[in-house]
C-alpha positions, 0 to 999 in steps of 0.5 A, spaced: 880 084 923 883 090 921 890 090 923 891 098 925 898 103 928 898 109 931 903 114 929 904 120 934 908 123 938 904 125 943 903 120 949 895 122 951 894 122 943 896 115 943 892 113 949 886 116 946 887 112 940 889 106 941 881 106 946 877 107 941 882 101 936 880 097 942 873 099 942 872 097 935 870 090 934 872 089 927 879 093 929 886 091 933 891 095 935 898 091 933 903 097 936 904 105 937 909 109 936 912 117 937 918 115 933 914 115 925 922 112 923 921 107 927 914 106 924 917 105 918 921 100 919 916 096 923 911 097 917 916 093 913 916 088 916 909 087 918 902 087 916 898 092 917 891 095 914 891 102 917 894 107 920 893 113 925 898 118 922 899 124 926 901 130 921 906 135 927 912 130 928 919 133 929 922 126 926 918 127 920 911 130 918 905 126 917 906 129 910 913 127 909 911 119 911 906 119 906 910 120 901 915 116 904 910 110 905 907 111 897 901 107 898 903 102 902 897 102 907 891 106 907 891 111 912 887 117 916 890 123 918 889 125 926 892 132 926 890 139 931 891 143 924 886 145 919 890 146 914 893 140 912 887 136 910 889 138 903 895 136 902 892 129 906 886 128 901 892 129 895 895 124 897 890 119 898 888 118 905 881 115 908 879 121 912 881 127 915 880 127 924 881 134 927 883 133 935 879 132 939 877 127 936 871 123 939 870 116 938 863 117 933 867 121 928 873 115 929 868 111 928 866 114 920 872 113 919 874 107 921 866 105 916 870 110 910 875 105 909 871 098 910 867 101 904 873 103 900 875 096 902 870 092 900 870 096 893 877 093 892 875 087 894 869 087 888 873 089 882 879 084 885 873 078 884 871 079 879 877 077 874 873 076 868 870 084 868 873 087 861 869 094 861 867 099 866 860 104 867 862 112 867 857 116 869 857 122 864 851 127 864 844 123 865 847 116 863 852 111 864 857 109 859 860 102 859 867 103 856 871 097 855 878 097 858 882 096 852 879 102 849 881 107 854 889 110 853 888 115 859 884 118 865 885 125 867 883 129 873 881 137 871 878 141 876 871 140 876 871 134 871 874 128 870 876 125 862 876 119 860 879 118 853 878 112 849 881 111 842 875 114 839 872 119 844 873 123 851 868 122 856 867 126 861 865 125 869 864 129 874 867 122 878 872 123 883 880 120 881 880 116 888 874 113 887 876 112 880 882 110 882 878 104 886 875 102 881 880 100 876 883 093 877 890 095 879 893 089 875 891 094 869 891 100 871 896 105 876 894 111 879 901 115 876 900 122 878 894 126 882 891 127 875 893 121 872 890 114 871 893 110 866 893 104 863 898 099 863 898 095 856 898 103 853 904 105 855 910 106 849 914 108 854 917 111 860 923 117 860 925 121 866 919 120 870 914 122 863 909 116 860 908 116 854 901 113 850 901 116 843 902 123 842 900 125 851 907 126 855 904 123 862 908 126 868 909 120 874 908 123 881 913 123 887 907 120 891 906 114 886 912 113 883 915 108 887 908 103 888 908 104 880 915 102 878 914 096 883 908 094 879 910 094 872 917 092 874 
C-alpha cells in the first residue's frame, strides 16, 4: 500500500483529496494537515511514500517544504496556480495537479509514481548490474558505471562524460537520476549527477572529480551529505 499525506490549508481541498486516496485500492490515507510545520514533524516519524502537498500556505510554501523535505518522500504538487509548476518539476516532483483536481487526472498521477517506483525497485534488485544503456542519436551505448565521472544536464541535451569520451542524450535528469543506483550515484545539483567513488574531494559546497568544479544544490544537499557520510 501506498502509505499517503496530504498537506493543505484549506479544509474542502483536503476533503476532496483524502476521497480520491480512499477510492484508490492501492493507496491509504495515514493522516492530513493544514499546518505543513506539523507535517514535517510527523513525517519524521513515520513512514510515508507519498505526499499531496499544496503550494499557497501561509506557514510555509509548497516550495519551501520541498526544499526542507530534501528528497524524503516523493511528492505531487496540488496548487490553484499555474505558474508554480516549474519550480515544482526542478525539485523532483511526481506530477503537477491544477484544482480542480478530478479523480481521473489524480489517478495518472498516483500511476506517474507507481512506475517510477517500480523502476527504482528494478535497479535496487539487480545489485550485480555494473553498466547502463544511454540512448544516444539511433543507438544504445552500454557505459560501465566505473568509466563515468560525471553527468550534466544542459538545455536540450544530457552529457555523460566517461574518461575517454562524452556522450550525449537527449535523456532527461529525473529519469536518469532513477536509473542509477543511488548506492553509487547522487543527484547533487539540478544539472549534475555524479558518481561517488569519483569524487576527490568536497570544499564549500563544490565537488571536485579531476579538473570539473561540481556545484551541490540546496535541494539535495542534505540527502547527499547523508548518504556519503
Amino acid at each position: 500500500m501506498i502509505r499517503t499525506i496530504i498537506i493543505d490549508d484549506e479544509p474542502l481541498a483536503i476533503g476532496l483529496l483524502s476521497e480520491y486516496v480512499k477510492k484508490c485500492p492501492d493507496t491509504v490515507l495515514v493522516s492530513s494537515f493544514e499546518n505543513p510545520i506539523e507535517a514535517l514533524h510527523f513525517i519524521g516519524n513515520e513512514k510515508i511514500d507519498l505526499i499531496l502537498l499544496d503550494i499557497q500556505m501561509p506557514e510555509l510554501s509548497g516550495i519551501q517544504f520541498l526544499k526542507i523535505l530534501a528528497g524524503k518522500c516523493a511528492v505531487i504538487l496540488t496548487t490553484a496556480y499555474e505558474k508554480y509548476a516549474l519550480d515544482g518539476y526542478e525539485h523532483d516532483v511526481i506530477d503537477y495537479l491544477l484544482k480542480p483536481i478530478t479523480f481521473d487526472r489524480y489517478l495518472i498521477a498516483v500511476e506517474k509514481f507507481k512506475e517510477r517506483n517500480s523502476q527504482i525497485k528494478e535497479i535496487s534488485d539487480d545489485s550485480t548490474q555494473d553498466y547502463i544503456f544511454i540512448k544516444s542519436s539511433h543507438k544504445l551505448i552500454k557505459v560501465d558505471y566505473d568509466d563515468i565521472l560525471f553527468i550534466e544536464g544542459l538545455s536540450d541535451y544530457v552529457v555523460i562524460q566517461t574518461k575517454k569520451e562524452k556522450i550525449l542524450s537527449l535523456e532527461n535528469m529525473k529519469d536518469l537520476a532513477i536509473r542509477f543506483p543511488s548506492n553509487l550515484f547522487s543527484r547533487v545539483h539540478r544539472s549534475f549527477i555524479v558518481p561517488h567513488n569519483k569524487i576527490e574531494f568536497i570544499e564549500k559546497n563544490r565537488i571536485v572529480i579531476g579538473d570539473k568544479y561540481i556545484p551541490v544544490g540546496n535541494t539535495y544537499k542534505d540527502a547527499f551529505f547523508d548518504k556519503i557520510q
